[in-house]
matplotlib code that plots the C-alpha trace (Angstrom):
import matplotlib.pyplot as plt

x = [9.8, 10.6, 9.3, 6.7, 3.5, 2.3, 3.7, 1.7, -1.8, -1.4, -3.9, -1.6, 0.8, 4.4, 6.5, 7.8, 11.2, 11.8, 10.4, 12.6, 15.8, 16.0, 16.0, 18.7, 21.0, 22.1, 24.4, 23.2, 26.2, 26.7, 28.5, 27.0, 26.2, 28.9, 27.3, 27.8, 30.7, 31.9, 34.0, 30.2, 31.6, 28.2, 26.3, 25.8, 22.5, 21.8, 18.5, 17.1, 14.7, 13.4, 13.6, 11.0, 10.4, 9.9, 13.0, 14.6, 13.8, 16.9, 18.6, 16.2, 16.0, 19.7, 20.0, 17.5, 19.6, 22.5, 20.6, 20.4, 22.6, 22.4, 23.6, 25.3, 22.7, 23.4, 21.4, 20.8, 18.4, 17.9, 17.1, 15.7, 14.4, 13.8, 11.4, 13.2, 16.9, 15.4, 13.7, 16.8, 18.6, 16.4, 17.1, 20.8, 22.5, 23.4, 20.0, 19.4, 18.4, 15.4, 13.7, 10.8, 8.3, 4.7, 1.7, 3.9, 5.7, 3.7, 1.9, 4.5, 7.3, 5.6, 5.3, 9.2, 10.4, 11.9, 10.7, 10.4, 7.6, 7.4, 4.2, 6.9, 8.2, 4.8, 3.7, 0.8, 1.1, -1.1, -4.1, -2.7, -2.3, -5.3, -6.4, -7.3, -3.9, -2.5, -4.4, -3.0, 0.6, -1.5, -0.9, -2.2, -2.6, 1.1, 2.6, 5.1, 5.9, 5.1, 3.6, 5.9, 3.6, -0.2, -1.1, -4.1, -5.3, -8.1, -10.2, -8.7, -11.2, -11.5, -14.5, -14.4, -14.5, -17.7, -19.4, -19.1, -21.3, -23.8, -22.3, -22.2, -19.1, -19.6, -21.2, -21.7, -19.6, -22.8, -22.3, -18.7, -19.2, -21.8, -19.7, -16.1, -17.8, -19.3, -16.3, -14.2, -13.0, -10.3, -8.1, -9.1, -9.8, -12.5, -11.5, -7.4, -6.7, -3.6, -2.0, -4.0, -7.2, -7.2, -7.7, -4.2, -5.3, -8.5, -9.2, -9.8, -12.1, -14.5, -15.1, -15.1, -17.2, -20.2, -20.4, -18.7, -14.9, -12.5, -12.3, -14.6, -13.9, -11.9, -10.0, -10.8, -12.6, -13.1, -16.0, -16.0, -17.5, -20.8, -23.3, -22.6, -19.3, -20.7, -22.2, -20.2, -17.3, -19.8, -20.5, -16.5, -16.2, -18.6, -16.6, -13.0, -14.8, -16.2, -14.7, -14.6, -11.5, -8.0, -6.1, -3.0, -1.1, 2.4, 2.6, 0.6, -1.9, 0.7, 1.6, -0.5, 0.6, -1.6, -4.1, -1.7, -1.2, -4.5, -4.7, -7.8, -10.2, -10.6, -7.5, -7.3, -4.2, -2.6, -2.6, 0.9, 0.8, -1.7, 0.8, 1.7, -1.9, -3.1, 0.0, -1.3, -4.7, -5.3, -9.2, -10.4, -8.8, -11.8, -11.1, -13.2, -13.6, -14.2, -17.8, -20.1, -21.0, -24.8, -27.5, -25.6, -22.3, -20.3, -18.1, -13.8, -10.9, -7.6, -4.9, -1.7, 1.4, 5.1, 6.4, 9.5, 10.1, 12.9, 14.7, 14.2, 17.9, 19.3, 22.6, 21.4, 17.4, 16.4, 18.8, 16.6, 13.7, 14.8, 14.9, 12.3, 10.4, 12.8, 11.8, 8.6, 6.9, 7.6, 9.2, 5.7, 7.6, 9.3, 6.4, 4.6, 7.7, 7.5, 3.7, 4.1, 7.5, 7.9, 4.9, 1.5, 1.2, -1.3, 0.3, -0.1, -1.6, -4.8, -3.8, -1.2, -3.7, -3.9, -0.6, -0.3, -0.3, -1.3, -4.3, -5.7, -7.9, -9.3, -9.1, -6.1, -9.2, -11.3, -8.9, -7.9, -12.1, -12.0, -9.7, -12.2, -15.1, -14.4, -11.2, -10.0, -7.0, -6.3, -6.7, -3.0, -3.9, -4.8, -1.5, 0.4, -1.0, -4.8, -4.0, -2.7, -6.1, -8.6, -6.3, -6.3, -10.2, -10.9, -8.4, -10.5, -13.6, -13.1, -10.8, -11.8, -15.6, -15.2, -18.4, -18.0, -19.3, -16.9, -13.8, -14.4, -15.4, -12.5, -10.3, -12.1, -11.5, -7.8, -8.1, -9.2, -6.8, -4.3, -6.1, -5.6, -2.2, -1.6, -4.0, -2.1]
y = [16.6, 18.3, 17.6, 20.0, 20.8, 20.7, 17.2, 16.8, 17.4, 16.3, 14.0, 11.7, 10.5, 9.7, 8.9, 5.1, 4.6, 2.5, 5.5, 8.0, 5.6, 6.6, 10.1, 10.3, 7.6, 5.7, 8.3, 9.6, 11.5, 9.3, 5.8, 2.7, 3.7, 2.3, -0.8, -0.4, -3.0, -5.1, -2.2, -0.8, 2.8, 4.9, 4.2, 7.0, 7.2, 9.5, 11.1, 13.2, 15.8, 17.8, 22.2, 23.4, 27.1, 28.0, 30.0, 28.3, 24.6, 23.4, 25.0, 23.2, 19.7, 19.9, 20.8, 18.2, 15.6, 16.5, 16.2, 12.5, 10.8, 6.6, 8.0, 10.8, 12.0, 12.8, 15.6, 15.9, 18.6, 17.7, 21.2, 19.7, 17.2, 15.2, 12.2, 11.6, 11.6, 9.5, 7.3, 6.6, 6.0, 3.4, 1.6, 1.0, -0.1, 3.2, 4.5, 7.3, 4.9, 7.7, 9.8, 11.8, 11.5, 12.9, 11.1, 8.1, 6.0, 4.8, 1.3, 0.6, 1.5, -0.2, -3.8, -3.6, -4.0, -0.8, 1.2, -1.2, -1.6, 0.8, -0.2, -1.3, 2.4, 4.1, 1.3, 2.4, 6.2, 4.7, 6.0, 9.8, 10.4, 11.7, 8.9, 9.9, 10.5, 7.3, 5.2, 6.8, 5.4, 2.2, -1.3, -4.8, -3.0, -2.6, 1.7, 2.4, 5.6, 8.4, 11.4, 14.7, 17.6, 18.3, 20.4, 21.4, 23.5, 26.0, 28.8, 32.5, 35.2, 38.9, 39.9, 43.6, 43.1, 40.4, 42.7, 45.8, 43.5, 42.3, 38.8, 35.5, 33.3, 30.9, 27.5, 25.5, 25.8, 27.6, 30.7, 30.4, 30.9, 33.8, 35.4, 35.3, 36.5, 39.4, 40.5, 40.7, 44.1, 44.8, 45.8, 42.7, 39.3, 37.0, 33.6, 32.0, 28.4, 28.1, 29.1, 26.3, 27.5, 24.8, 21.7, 20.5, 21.2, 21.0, 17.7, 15.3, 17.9, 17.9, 14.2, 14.7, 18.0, 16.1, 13.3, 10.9, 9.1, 8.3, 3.9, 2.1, 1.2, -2.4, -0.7, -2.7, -0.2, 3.2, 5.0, 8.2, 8.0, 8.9, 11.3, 13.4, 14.2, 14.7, 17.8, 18.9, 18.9, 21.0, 23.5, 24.1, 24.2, 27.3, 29.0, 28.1, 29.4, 32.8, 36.2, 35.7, 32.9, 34.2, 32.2, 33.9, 35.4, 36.7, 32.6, 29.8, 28.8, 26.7, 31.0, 32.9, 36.3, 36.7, 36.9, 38.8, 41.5, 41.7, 40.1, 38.5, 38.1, 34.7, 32.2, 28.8, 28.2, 26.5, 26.9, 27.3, 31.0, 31.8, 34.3, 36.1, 36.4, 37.8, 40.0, 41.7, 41.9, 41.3, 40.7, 41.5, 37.4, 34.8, 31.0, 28.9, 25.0, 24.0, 24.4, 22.0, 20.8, 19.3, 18.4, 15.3, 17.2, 18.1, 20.9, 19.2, 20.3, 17.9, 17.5, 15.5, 15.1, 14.9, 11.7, 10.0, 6.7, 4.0, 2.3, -1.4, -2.3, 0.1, -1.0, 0.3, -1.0, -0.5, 2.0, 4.0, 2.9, 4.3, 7.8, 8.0, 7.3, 9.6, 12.8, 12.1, 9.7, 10.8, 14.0, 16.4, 19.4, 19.6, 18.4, 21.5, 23.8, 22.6, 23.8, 27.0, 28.6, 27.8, 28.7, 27.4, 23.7, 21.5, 18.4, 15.0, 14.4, 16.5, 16.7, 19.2, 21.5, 23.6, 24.0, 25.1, 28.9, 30.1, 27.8, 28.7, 31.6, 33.4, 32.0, 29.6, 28.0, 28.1, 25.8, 23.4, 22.8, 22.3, 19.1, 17.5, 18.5, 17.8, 16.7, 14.2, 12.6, 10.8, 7.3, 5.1, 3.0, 6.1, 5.7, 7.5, 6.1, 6.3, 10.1, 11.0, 8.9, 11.2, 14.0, 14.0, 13.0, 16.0, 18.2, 17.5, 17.8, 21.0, 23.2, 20.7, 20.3, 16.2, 14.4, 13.8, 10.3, 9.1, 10.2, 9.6, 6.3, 5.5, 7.0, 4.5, 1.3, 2.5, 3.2, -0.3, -1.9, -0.1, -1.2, -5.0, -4.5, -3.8, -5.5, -8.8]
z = [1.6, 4.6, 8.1, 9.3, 10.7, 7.1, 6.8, 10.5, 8.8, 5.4, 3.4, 2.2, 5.4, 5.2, 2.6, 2.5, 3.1, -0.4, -2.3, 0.3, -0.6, -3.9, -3.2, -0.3, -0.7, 2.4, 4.0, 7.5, 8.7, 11.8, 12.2, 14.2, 17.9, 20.3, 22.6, 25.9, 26.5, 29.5, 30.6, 31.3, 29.6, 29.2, 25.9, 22.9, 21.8, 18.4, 18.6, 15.6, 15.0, 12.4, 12.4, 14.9, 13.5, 16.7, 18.7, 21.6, 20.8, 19.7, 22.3, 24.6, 22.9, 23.6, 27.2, 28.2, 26.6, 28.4, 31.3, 30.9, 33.4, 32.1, 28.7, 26.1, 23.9, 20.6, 19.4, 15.8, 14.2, 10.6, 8.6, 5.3, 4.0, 7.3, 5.9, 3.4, 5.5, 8.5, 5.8, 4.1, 7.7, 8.8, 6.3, 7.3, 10.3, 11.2, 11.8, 14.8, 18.2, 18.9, 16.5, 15.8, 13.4, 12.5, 14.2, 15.1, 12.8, 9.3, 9.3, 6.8, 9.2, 11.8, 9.3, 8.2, 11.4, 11.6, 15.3, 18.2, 20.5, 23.1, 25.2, 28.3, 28.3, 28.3, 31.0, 33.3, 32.0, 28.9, 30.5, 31.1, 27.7, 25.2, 24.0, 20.3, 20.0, 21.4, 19.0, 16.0, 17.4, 18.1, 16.3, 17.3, 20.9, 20.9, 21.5, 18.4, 19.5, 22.3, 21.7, 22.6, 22.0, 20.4, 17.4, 15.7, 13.2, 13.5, 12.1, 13.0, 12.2, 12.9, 15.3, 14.5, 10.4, 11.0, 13.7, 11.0, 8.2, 11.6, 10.9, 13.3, 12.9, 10.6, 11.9, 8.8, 5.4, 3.9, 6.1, 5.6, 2.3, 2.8, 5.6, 3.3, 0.7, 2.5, 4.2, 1.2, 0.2, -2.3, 0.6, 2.7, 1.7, 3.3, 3.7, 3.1, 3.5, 1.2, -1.7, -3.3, -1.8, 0.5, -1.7, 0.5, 3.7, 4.0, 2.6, 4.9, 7.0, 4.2, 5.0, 8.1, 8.3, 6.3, 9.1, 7.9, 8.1, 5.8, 6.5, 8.0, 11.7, 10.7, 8.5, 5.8, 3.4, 2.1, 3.4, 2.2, -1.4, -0.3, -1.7, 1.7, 0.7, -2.8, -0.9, 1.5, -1.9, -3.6, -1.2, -0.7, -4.5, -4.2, -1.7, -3.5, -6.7, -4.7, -4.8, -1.1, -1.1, -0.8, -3.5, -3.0, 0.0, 1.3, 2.7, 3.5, 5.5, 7.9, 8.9, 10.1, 8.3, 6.1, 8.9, 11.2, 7.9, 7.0, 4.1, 5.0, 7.6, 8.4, 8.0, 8.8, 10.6, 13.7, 17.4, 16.9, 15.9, 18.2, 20.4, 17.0, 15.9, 19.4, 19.3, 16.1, 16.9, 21.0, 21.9, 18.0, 17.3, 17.6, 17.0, 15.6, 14.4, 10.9, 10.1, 9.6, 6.0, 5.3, 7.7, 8.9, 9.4, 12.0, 13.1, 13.6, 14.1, 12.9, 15.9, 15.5, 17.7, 16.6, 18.6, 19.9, 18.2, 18.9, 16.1, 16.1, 15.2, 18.1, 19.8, 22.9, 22.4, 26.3, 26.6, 23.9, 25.4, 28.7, 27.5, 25.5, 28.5, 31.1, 28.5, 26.9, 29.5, 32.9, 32.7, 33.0, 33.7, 30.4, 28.7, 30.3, 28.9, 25.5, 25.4, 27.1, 26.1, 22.1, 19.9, 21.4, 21.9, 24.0, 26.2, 25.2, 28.6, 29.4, 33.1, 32.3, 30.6, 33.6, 33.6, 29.8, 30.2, 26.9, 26.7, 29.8, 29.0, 26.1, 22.1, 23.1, 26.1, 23.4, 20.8, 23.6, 23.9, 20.4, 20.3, 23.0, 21.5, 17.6, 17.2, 14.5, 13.5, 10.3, 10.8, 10.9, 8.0, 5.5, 3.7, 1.6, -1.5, -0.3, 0.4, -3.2, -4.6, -2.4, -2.9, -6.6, -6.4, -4.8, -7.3, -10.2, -8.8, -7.5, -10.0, -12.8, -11.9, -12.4, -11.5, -7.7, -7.9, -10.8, -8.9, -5.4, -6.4, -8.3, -5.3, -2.9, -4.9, -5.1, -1.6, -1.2, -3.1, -0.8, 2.3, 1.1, 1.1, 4.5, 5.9, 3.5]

ax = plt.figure().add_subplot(projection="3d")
ax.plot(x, y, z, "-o")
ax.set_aspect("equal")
plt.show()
């Protein structure tokens, strides 16, 4: 699996790095890092990240790095298959001393021993950073990681095209429905969430959207299988079985060109490619959050941050820590860069939102309002495994029409079966 901001926002989390191990081998493509000796010669940290698709990060990742005066930085962009490479590293004593990875590290990463604690390098900062997104990197009130930059997805629709049917944007998944289907011409489709129709993506909203969450707050049980999702499931099965749903389009729903080509009019998409989209179609671009599904539901938007993590068998442990907290901790100005000059990102640290040019007015305003407002992320014990249970739950249901109750409650006893296993 490679790395991305589809891997950011997926169902099912991280792969594990025993199930990564058999896929990659052991090789890494770097030796052991050098300890810094008695002669006190300057250490050589390896820090690794997976392919940005956005122009100019690379080239930026690199010069900060070599800004770093207490030691050399070894810069590695992984192209493909990330996970699975930095899953197979960690598992050897050659692993990179600072890497990135999706949301934090896995609960499974966290409980091998493999990333080291890095509360002492986020010290009194703690509070600066958005606090929804520090818990997902939060175990046993210790910091496995430090968030780098914000994502989210949203809803990208076309005001002209709903004006011209005397449409509202789409508040609850009912009107979503009624508006997509509406819209749709044979030119123009109404609503694209993925060449999959958005079972992928969308799946943990639908939870979410009908008021509810996926575990319970101790973490100790599923939650989810409940007659509200039973609803908020069927009402997306009548959209993804409408004329109005896009089912195929010239990429996926993680780009925003079907959107930008006028494939369809509404797309849900990322923040990411809100310059693009507003390049294409200026003050006719609206932005919305998922709708609301049911009488108890709730409108959300899913947010997740890509985030520095220290290996727990470093050479050069404090070292590691050191930077990790020189770039990612206390260095606001590139934090404020990263948001501003590759793609469309929000700060980890809501301070800096005024500084975070492309959010300051207009749709990209609008998104950043959306995170505070009805912003989620998927919980830190919703593994892997629980993932592919819902996920496949949800499949049949929806392109099968399974009985709702018979699947999700199978999912949520696997689900708890799963929980019990890291909670052992």
């Amino acid at each position: 699996m490679t790395l991305s901001r589809r891997t950011l926002f997926t169902v099912g989390g991280g792969l594990t790095a025993t199930a990564a191990l058999t896929a990659c081998g052991s090789n890494t493509g770097r030796s052991a890092a050098p300890s810094a000796g008695a002669s006190g010669a300057r250490p050589t940290l390896a820090s690794w990240y997976h392919k940005y698709g956005e122009d100019g990060v690379e080239a930026a990742l690199k010069k900060w790095a070599s800004e770093y005066t207490s030691a050399t930085i070894d810069v590695n962009v992984v192209a493909a298959d990330y996970e699975r490479a930095l899953s197979a590293a960690l598992l050897t004593p050659t692993a990179p001393d600072v890497f990135e990875y999706a949301n934090g590290p896995t609960l499974d990463m966290i409980k091998a021993g493999q990333v080291a604690d890095v509360t002492d390098a986020v010290g009194a900062a703690r509070s600066q950073f958005t606090p929804t997104v520090l818990a997902r990197m939060t175990y046993q009130d210790k910091i496995w990681a430090v968030p780098q930059t914000v994502d989210m997805q949203l809803l990208y629709y076309r005001k002209s095209v709903l004006a011209a049917k005397g449409l509202q944007p789409p508040s609850t998944l009912e009107e979503l429905t009624h508006v997509a289907n509406s819209v749709a011409t044979p030119e123009m489709g109404g609503f694209f969430a993925g060449q999959d129709g958005g079972v992928g993506v969308l799946g943990l909203l639908l939870i979410w959207a009908a008021g509810l969450s996926e575990l319970n707050p101790a973490n100790t049980a599923a939650t989810f299988n409940d007659p509200a999702l039973y609803a908020s499931v069927a009402q997306y099965k009548t959209l993804f079985d409408s004329p109005g749903m896009v089912k195929s389009a010239s990429a996926d729903w993680s780009d925003a060109s079907p959107f930008i080509n006028g494939e369809t009019a509404l797309q849900w998409g990322g923040l990411w490619d809100l310059t693009k989209v507003l390049a294409a179609h200026g003050d006719d671009v609206g932005v919305l959050p998922f709708p609301a599904a049911g009488t108890g539901g709730t409108k959300v938007v899913p947010f997740g941050a890509f985030s520095a993590c220290v290996s727990a068998q470093s050479a050069n442990l404090t070292v590691a820590k050191n930077y990790v907290k020189w770039l990612w901790v206390d260095s606001d100005d590139r934090q404020v860069e990263f948001s501003n000059a590759f793609g469309v990102h929000l700060p980890a640290k809501p301070a800096l939102l005024p500084r975070a040019t492309k959010v300051a007015a207009g749709p990209g305003q609008d998104a950043a309002s959306f995170v505070t407002d009805f912003g989620r992320a998927n919980a830190l014990f919703w593994t892997s495994a629980s993932g592919d249970a819902y996920a496949t739950a949800l499949s049949n249901v929806v392109k099968n029409g399974a009985d709702p109750a018979t699947e999700f409650g199978a999912a949520a006893s696997k689900v708890n079966a799963e929980l019990a296993r890291v909670n052992d």
